[in-house]
C-alpha positions in Angstrom: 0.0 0.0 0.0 1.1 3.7 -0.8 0.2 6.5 1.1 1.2 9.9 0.1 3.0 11.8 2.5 1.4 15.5 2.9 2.7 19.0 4.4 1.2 19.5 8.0 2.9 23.4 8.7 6.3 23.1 8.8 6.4 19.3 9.4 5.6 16.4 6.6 3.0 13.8 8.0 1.2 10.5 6.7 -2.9 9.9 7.0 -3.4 6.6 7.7 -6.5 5.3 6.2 -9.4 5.0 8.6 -9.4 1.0 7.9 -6.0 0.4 8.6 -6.5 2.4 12.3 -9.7 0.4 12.7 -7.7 -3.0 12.1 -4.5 -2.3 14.1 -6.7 -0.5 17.0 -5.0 2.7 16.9 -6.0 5.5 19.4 -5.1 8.9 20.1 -1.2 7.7 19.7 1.1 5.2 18.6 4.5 3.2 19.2 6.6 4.2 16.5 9.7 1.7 16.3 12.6 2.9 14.0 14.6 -0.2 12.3 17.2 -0.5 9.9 14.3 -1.0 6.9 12.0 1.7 8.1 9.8 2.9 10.5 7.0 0.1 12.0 4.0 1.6 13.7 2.5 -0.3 16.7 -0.9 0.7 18.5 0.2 2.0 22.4 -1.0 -0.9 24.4 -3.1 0.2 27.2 -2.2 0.3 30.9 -2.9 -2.9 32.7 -4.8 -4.6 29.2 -5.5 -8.3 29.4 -5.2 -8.4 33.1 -8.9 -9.3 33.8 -8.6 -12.4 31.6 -5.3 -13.3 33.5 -6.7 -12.9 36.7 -9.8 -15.4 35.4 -7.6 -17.6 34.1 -5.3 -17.6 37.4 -8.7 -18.1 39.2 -9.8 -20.9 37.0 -6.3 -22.8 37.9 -6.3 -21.9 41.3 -3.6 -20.0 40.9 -5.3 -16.6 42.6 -3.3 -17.2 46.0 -2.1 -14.4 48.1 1.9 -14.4 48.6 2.2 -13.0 51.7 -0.5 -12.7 54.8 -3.1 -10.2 54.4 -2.3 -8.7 57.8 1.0 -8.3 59.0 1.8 -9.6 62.7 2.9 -6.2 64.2 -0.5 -4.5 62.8 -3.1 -3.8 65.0 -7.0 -2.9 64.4 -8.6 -0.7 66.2 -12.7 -0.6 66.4 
């Protein structure tokens, strides 16, 4: 694919067809990964993304243990 690259101001900038951001999820930004070949443009993963299915799969193995007590010994509640 070929996409024209188009004066923005001073600066030079590429539109990315509206399919191409629909299939590769991009947002308000993006990774932009300079290589030897080129420049490879990644969607910026969100914060914390695929944890809730990690957690349900931890759950479903039992896996969703707690590492160390909840409470340590030298903590004390008051009522």
């Amino acid at each position: 694919m070929k996409i024209p690259i188009i004066k923005i101001g001073n600066s030079k900038g590429l539109r990315i067809p509206k399919m191409l951001i629909d299939r590769y999820a991009f947002e308000e930004e993006v990774e932009v990964e300079l290589t030897d070949e080129g420049l490879v443009v990644h969607p910026v993963k969100k914060v914390r993304q695929g944890w809730g299915d990690a957690f349900a799969k931890m759950h479903k193995n039992e896996d969703d243990v707690l590492l160390m007590d909840d409470i340590f010994s030298d903590e004390e509640w008051d009522d």
